[in-house]
N, CA and C of each residue as an Amber inpcrd file, in Angstrom:
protein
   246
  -3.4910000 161.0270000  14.6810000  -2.7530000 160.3070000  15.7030000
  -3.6250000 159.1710000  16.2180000  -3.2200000 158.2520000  15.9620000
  -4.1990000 156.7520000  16.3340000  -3.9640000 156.4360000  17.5290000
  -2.6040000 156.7990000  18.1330000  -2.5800000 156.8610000  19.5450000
  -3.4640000 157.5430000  20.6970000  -3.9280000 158.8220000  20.3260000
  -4.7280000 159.4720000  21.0440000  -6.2620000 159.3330000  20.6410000
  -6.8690000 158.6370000  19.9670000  -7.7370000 158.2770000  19.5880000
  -8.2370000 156.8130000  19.6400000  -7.2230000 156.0430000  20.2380000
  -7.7260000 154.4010000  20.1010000  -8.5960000 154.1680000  20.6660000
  -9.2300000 154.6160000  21.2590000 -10.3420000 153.8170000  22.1160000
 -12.0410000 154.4900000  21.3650000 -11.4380000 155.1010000  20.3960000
 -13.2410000 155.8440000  19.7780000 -13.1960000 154.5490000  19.0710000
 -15.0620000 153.6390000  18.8300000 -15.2110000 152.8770000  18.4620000
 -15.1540000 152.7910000  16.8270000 -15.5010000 153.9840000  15.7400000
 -14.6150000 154.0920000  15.2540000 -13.7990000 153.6860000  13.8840000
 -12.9120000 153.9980000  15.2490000 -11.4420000 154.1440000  14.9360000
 -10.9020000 152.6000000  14.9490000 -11.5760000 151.9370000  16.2720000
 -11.2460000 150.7720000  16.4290000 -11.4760000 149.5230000  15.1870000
 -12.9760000 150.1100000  14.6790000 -13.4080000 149.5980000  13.9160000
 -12.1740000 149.3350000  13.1290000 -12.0150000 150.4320000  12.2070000
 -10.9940000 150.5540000  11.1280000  -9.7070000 150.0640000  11.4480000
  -8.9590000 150.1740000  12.7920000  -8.2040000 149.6280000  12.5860000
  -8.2770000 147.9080000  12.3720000  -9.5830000 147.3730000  12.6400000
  -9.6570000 146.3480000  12.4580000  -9.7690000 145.5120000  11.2350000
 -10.1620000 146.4130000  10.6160000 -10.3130000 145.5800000   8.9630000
  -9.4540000 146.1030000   8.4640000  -8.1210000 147.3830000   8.3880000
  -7.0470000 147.3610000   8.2520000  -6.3030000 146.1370000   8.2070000
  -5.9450000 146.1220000   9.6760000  -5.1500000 144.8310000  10.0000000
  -5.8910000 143.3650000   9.2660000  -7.2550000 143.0300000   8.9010000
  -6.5720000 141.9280000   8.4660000  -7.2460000 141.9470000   6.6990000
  -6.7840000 142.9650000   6.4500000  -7.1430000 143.9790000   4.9210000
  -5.8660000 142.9920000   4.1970000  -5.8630000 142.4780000   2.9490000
  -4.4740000 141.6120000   2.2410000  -3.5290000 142.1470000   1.7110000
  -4.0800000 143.8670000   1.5810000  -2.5100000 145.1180000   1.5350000
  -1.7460000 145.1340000   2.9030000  -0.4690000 144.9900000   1.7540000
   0.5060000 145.0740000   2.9210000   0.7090000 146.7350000   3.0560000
   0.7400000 146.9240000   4.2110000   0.7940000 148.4070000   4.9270000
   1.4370000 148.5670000   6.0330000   2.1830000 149.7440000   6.6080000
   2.3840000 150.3260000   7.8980000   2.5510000 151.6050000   8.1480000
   2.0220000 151.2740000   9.0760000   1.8520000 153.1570000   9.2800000
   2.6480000 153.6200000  10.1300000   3.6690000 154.9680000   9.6400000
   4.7730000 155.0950000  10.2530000   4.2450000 156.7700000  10.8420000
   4.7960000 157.1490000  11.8640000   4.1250000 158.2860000  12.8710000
   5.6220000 158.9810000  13.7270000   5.8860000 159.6790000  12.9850000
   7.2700000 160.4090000  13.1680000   6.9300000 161.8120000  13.8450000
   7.3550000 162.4580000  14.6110000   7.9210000 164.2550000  15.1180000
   8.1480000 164.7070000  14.0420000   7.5300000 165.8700000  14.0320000
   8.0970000 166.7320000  13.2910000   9.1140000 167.6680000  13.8120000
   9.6430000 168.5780000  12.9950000  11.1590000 169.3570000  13.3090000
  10.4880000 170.3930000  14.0010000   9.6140000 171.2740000  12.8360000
   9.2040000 172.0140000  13.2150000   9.7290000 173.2670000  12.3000000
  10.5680000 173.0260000  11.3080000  11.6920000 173.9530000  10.4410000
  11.3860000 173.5640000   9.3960000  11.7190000 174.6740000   8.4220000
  11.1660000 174.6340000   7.3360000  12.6410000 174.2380000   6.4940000
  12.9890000 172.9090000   6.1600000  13.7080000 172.0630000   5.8000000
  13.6380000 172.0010000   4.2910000  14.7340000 171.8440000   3.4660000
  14.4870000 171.5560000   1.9170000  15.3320000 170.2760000   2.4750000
  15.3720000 169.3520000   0.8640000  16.3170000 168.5870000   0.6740000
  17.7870000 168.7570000   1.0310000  18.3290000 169.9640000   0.6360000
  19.5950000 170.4110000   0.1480000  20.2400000 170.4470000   1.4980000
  19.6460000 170.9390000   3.0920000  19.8030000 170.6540000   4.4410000
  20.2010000 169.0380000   4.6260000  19.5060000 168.6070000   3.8350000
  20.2480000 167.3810000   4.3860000  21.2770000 166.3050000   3.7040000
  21.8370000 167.0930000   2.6640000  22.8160000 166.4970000   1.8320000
  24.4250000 166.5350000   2.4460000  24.2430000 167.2120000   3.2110000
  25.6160000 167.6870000   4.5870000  25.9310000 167.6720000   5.7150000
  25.5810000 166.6390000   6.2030000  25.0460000 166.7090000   7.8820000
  26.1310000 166.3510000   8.2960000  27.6160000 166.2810000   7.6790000
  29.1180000 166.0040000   8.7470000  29.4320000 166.8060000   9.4960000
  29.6170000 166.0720000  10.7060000  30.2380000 167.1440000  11.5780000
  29.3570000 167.8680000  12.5160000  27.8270000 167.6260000  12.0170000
  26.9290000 168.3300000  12.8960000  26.7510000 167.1380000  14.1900000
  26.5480000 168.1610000  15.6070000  26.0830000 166.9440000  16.6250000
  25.1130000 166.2090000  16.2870000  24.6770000 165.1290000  16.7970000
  23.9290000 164.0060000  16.7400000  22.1810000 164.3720000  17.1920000
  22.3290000 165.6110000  18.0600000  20.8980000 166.2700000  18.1340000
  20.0460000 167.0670000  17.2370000  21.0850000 167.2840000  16.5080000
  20.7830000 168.2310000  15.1750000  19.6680000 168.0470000  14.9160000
  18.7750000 168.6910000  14.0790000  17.1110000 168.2500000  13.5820000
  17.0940000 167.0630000  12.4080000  18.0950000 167.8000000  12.0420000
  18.6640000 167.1360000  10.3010000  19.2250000 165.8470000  10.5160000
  20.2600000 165.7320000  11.3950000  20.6950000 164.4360000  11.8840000
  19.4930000 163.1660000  12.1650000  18.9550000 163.6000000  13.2090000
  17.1840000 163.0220000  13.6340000  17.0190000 162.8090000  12.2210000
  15.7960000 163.7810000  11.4710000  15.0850000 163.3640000  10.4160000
  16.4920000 162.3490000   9.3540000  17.1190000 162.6640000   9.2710000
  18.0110000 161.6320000   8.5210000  18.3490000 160.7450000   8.5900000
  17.8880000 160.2990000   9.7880000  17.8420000 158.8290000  10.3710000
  16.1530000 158.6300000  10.4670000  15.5240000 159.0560000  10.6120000
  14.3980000 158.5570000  10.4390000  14.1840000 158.1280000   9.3550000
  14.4510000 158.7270000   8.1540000  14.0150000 159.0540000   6.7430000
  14.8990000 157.4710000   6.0050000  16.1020000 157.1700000   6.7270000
  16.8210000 155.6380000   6.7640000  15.7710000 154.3240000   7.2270000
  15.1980000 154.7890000   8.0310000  14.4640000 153.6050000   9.0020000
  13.4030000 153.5950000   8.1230000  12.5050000 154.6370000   7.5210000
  11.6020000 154.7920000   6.3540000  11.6330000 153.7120000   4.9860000
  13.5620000 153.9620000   4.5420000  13.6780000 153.4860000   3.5870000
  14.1160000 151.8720000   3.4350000  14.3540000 151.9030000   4.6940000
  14.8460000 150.2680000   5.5990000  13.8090000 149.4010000   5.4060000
  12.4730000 150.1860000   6.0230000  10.9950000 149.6810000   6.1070000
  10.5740000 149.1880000   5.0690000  10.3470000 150.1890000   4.0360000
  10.5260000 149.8700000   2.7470000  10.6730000 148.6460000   1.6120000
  11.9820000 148.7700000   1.3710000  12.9540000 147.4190000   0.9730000
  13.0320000 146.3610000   1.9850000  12.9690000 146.1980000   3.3540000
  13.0100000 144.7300000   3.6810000  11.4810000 145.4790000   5.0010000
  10.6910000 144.9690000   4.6630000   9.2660000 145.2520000   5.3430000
   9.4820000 144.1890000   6.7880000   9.7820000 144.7870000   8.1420000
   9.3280000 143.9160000   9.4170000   8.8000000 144.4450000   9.9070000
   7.5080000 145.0610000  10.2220000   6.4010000 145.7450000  10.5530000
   4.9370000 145.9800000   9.7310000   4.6440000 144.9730000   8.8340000
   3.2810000 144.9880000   7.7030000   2.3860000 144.7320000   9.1070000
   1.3290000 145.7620000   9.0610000   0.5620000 145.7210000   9.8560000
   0.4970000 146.0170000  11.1020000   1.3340000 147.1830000  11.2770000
   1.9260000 147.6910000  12.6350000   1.7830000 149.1020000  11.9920000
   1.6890000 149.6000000  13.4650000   2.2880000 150.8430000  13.6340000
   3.6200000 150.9530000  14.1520000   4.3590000 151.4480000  13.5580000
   5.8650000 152.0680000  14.0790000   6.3340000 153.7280000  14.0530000
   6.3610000 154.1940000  15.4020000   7.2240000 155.5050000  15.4640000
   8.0040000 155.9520000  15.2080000   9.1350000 157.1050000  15.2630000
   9.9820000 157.2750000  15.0720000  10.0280000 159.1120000  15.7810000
  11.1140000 158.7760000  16.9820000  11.0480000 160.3940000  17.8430000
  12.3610000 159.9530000  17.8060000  12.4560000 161.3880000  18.1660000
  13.4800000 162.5670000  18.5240000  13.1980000 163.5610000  19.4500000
């Protein structure tokens, strides 16, 4: 968690030659469920409320693949809670 650690020197270090490192990168820092999840949980999620675990991670796992294919965050950190 780079959040709870930013201020060790470090850490700082690294994130510094990260950021201006010529790989494109981001580091994505999501919740976990906490459930022991396969794939197959999330091939069906109609109909379930919107709090669901599966719902969450299935939208995260979108924003993942969003990130991905059109990159607006190279060199960021970006979250993702529930």
């Amino acid at each position: 968690d780079f959040n709870a650690h930013a201020d060790e020197s470090e850490l700082a270090a690294a994130r510094q030659l990260i950021a201006s490192h010529p790989l494109k990168w981001t580091l994505v820092d999501a919740s976990t469920a906490g459930e022991d999840l396969s794939i197959e949980d999330f091939s069906d999620i109609d109909g379930l409320p919107s709090n669901d675990p599966r719902v969450q991670l299935r939208r995260i796992a979108a924003g993942m693949v969003d990130e991905l294919e059109r990159p607006q965050h190279l060199h960021q950190q970006i979250q993702f809670h529930f």
